[in-house]
N, C-alpha and C positions, 0 to 999 in steps of 0.2 A: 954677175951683173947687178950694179946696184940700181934698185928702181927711181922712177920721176911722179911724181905728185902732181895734181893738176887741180887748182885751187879757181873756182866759178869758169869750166874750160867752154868757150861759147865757137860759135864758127869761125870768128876770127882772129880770136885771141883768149889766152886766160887771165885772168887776173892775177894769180900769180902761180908762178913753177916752182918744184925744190927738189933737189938733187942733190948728191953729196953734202947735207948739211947744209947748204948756202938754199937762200929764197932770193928768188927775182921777182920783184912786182913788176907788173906794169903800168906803164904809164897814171898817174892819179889824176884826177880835175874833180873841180868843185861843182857847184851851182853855176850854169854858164848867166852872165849878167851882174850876179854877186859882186860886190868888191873885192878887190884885190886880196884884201885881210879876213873877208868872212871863207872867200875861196881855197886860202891858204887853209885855215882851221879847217875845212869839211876834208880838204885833200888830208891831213895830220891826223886825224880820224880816222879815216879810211884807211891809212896806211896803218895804225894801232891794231885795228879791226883786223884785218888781213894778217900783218905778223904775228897776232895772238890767235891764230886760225891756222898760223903756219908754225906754228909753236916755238916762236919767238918774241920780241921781243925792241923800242927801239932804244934800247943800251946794247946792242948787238948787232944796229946798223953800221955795216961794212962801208958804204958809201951810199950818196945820196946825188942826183942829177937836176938840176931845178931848170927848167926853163919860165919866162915872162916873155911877155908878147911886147914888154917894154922894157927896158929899164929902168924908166925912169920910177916904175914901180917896186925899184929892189930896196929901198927900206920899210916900205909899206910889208911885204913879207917878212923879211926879214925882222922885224918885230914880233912878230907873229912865229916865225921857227923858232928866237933866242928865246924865248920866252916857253916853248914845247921842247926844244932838245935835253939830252941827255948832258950836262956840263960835264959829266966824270965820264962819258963816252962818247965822244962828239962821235960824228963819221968823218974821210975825207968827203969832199961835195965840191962840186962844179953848179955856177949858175952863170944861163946864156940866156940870150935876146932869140927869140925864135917865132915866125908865124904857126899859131897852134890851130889846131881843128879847127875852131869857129873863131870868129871872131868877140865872140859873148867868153870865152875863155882867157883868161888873165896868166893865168898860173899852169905849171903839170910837174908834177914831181915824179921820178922813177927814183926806186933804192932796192939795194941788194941788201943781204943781212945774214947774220948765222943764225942756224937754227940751235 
């Protein structure tokens, strides 16, 4: 049986899992209030922090999920991830329009990755 990792595991969630080599984060947000683009950097951070804790890495991100609570904010981010991705390893990635926790929240990124 191969074992599961449990990366800051709290009552309702962990921050992230790993298992067979693959890491699942959870859901990331910034500073609720923040701009669109400072929100995006602390989430990009965080998700560094975590894959390097999860002993990876994001040239290793498998896929990436983005939601905005607009869209009308998707180049405002999106300056902000071209600018931090990996060019010689992109992930695939979906970004949707979604109501997020608060309304002080802009941004949330979830991404999978190899370990």
């Amino acid at each position: 049986m191969t074992s599961i990792t449990r990366i800051d595991p709290g009552n309702r969630m962990s921050q992230a899992v790993i298992h067979n080599n693959t890491v699942w984060l959870a859901g990331q947000v910034g500073v609720p209030g923040e701009s669109v683009a400072a929100q995006t950097a602390t989430i990009l951070k965080n998700i560094e922090s975590l894959l390097e804790r999860a002993g990876s890495d994001k040239t290793k991100i498998l896929q990436a999920t983005i939601w905005l609570a607009s869209m009308d904010d998707f180049q405002e981010m999106n300056e902000v991830w071209d600018a931090w991705v990996d060019r010689e390893n992109p992930p695939t990635r979906a970004c949707g329009e979604s109501k997020l926790a608060t309304p002080d929240y802009t941004v949330e990124i979830i991404v999978v990755a190899a370990v």
